[in-house]
N, C-alpha and C positions, 0 to 999 in steps of 0.2 A: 708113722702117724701115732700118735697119742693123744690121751684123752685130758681133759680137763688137772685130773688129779698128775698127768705127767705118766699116767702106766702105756705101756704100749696096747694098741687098740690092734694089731697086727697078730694073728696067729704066727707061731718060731719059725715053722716053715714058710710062711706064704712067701719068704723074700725066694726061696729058690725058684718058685715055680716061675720068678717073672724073666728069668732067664730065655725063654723061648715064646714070652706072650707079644704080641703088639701093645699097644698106648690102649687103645681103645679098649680091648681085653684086661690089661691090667687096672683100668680103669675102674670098669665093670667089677670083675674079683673084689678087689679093694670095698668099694660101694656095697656092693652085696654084705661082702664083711659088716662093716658099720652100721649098716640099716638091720641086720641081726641082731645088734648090740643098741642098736635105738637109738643112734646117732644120724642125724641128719645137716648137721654144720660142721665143716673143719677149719684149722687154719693151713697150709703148704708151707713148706720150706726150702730155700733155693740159695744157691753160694751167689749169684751173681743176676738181677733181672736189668734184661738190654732194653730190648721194643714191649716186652712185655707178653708179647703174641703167644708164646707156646703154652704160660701159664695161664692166658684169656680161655686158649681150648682146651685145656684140662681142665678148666672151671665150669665149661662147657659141655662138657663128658659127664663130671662130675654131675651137674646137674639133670641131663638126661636119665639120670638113676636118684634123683632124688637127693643127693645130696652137696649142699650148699660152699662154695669156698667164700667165707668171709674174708679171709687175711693173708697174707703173704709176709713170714717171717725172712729177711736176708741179711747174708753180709755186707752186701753193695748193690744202692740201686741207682740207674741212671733213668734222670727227668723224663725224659719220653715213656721209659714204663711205668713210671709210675703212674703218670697220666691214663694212660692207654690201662692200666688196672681200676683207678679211678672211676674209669669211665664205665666199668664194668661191673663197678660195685664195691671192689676187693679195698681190703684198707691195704697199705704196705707198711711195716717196721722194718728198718734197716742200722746197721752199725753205721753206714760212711753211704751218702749220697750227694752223687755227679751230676751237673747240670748236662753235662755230655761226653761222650768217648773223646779221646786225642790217640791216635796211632801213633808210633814213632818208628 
């Protein structure tokens, strides 16, 4: 996570400690972090959003502690989440956007 100017809003270590935390926990941490630092809006970053779902409840998490997901930066988003983010608030930016998955 980072901040506006691009610095990381992350203390060096917090990445280890999420080794043995759950979602919910590392959630929390993360949040606490930020709200220290007088942050209350982020944006998320994701290599791939499908249905959208897991990042809907991280924004949900998120806001249970106060702070806000406006945005969801990706490399690839397919129609349905971005929808389903939409619907939720979240803007999405993506490099390459699929109207739908094809399996082969």
């Amino acid at each position: 996570m980072y901040d506006q100017a691009g610095k990381s809003t992350l203390r060096p270590r917090l990445h280890g400690k999420f080794n043995h935390l759950a979602p919910d926990d590392m959630v929390a941490s993360i949040a606490a972090d930020l709200t220290k630092k007088g942050i209350s809006q982020i944006a998320l970053a994701d290599d791939v959003i499908f249905s959208g779902g897991s990042i809907v409840k991280t924004a949900e998490n998120f806001a249970k502690h106060g702070i806000i997901v406006t945005d969801v930066i990706s490399c690839v988003a397919i129609e349905d989440g971005v929808k389903a983010l939409a619907a939720a608030g979240i803007r999405v930016d993506s490099v390459r956007r699929y109207n739908d998955v094809v399996d082969q």
